[in-house]
N, C-alpha and C positions, 0 to 999 in steps of 0.2 A: 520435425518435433511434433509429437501428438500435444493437441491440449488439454488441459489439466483436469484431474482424475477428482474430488472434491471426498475427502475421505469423512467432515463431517455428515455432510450429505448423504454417503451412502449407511453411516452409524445410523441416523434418522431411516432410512429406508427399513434397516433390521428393526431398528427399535418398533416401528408402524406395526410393523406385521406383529412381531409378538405383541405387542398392547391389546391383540385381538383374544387372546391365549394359543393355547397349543390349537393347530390346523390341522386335525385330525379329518378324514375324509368326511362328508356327510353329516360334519357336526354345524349347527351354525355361528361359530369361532371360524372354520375353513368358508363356507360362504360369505361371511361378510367380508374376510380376509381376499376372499377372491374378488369379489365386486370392489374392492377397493383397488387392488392392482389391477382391474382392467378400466379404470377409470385414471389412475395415475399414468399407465402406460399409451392412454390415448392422451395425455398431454402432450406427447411427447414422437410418437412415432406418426408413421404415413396410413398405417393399416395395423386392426388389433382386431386378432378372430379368435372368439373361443370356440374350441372344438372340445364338445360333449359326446359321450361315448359310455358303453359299458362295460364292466369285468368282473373277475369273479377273484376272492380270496381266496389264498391257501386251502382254509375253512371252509369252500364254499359257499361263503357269502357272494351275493350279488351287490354291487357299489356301482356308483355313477364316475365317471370320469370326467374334467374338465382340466383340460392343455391350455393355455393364456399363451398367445403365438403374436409378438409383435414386432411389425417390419417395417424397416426403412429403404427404401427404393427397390419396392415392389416388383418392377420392373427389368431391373438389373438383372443378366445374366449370371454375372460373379456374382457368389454369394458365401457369407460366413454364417456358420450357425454357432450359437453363444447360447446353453441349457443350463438350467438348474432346477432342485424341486421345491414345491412350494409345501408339500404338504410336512404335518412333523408325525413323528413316533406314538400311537395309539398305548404305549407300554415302553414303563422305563425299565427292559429288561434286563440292562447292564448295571443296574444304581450297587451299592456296595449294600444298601438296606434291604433288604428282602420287603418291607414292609410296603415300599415304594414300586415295586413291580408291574403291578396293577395301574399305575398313575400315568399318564400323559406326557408328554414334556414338551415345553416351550420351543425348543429346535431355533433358536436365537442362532446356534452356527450352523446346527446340521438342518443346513434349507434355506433356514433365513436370510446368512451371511448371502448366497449368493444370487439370490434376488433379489437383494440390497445391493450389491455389483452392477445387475445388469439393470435395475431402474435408474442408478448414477449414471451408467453408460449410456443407456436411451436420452436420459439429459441434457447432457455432454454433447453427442450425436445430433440431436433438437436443434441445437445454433452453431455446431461446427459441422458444415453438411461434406457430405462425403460420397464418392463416385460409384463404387464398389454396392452390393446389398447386403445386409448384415438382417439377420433373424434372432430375435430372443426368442426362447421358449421357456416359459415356465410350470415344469413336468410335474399331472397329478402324480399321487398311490406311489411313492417309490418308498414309502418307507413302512409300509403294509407287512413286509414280511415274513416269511419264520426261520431261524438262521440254519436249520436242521437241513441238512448237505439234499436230502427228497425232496425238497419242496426248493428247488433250487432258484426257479425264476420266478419266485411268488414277489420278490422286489419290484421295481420299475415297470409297476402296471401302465403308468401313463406313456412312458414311451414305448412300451409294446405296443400299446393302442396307437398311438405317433404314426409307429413305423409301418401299421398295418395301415392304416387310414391315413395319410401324405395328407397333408393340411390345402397342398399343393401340386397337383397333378405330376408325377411324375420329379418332382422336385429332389434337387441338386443341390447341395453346398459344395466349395472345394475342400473344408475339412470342418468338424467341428469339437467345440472346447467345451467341457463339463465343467458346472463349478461345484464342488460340495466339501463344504465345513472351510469355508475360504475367511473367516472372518476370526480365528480364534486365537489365541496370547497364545506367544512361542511358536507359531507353526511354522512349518516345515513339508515343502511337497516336495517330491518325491516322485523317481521315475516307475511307473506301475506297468507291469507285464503287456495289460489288453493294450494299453497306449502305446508301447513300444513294440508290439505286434504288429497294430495297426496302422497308426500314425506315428513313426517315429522319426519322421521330417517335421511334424508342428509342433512335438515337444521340443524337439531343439531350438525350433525357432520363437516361442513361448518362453523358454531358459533364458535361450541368448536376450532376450531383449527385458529383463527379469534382470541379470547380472547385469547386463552393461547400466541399468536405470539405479544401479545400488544395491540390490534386493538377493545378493549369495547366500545371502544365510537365514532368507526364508525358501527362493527354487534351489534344492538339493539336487546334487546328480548322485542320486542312490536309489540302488534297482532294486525292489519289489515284489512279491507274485502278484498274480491278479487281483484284483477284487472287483465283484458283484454290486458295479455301478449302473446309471445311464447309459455310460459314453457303449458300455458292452453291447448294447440290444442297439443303438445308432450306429456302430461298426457291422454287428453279424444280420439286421433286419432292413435297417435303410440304407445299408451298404455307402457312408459317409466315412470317412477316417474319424476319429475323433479320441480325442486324448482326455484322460480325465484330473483335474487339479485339484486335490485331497488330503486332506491332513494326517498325514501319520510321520509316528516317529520310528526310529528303524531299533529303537530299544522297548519301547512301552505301545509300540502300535496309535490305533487313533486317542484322540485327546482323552483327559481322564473325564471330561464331561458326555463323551458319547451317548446316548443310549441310557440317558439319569438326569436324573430330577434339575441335575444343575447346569444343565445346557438354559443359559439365560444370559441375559444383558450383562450381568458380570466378567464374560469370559469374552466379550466382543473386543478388536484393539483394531481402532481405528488405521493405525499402522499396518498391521496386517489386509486390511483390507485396501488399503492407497496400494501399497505391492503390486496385489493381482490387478483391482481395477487401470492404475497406470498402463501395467504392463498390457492388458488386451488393450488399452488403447492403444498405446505404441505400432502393436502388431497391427491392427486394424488398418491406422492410418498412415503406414508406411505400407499395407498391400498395395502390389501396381495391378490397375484394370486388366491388363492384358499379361 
């Protein structure tokens, strides 16, 4: 039996981060949001590196990159990687207002939920010490993009950068889990193409330990096409399996707060978020060393 997942705790963790506002790259709302999780994450972990880098937008802009990489036994050959991004949406270009376009968004689910996830887990992990190595990342620029099918991998600048520049020489996970928009009322994941390409031994075994914990009718077994996450560029660049955990519905697609003004503390449910986090603890702490 894993021990216990603490779902106000990780409410608090979303909530942190948006209090800073939206975490738009290079703004300073995203640096102090940053300085604040690499000082929360060293409460808690063995080793916290940030790796700073640079990239370029769609547009041509030149931006700075910073990856928040926090590990618990350093040492460990077995190793699980556990990602999500920090930054949010520079333009709500899905809002239903045209007027809103132009604005920011707070990214309370898309980002925040799931480095509210992984700082309750790093917690958690802090006094229930465990054999195995387990890696947080918390991924700049993935939400940079422009949806227009050309400009295809203008998403997940930070883990392109990741994957080029190994935080860690040549570094290994046996698989790794993405989290994004893991905190939101009514979700529902869903089995997604790249995942079941690539790791379709950790989705199952992420499900299986999801339903048996209670949680069927937030991990859905319903299959997907792709989508242009993380876990994509940590399968085809760091060559890790890695499955991605995402909210969409198989009638309305992702939540109606995607990509608008209303991605905020209203739409967070603490519920949802005990789900995932139990469940990767589950997984974690039934992995055998060997």
């Amino acid at each position: 039996m894993s021990p216990t997942f603490n779902e106000d705790s990780a409410f608090y963790f979303v909530e942190k981060q948006v209090s800073f506002g939206p975490r738009v790259v290079e703004t300073q709302e995203h640096k102090k949001c940053g300085d604040w999780l690499v000082s929360e994450f060293k409460k808690y972990a063995d080793n916290v590196i940030e790796q700073k880098g640079n990239s370029t937008t769609w547009d041509k802009k030149k931006i700075g990159i910073r990856n928040i990489i926090a590990q618990f036994n350093p040492s460990a050959s077995k190793r699980i990687l556990i990602t999500a991004h920090w930054d949010s949406r520079p333009i709500a270009d899905n809002d239903p207002n045209e007027a809103n376009h132009t604005k920011s968004i707070l990214g309370a689910d898309d980002g925040g939920s799931g480095v509210g996830v992984m700082l309750e887990m790093a917690r958690v992990l802090k006094s229930n010490k465990i054999d195995i190595g387990v890696d947080f990342i918390c991924l700049d620029a993935e939400d940079l993009g422009n949806p227009d099918s050309k400009y295809k991998d203008s998403y997940c600048l930070g883990t392109q950068y990741w994957a080029a520049h190994l935080h860690t020489p040549n570094y290994k996970a046996e698989y790794a889990i993405n989290l994004d928009m893991v905190g939101g009322k009514g979700a529902k994941f869903v089995w997604e193409k790249n995942s079941i390409t690539y790791a379709e031994s950790t989705l199952r075994k992420v499900w299986e330990k999801g339903v048996q914990l209670g949680y069927s009718d937030i991990f859905y077994y319903y299959q997907i096409g792709e989508i242009t996450d993380d876990h994509l560029y940590i399968n085809t660049l760091a060559h890790i399996p890695a499955i991605d955990i995402i909210h969409f519905n198989e009638e309305t697609g992702f939540p109606a707060w995607w990509h608008t003004v209303n991605d905020n503390m209203t739409n967070i449910d603490r519920k949802t978020l005990k789900a995932v986090g139990q469940s990767l603890l589950e997984v974690i702490y039934t992995e055998k060393l060997n």
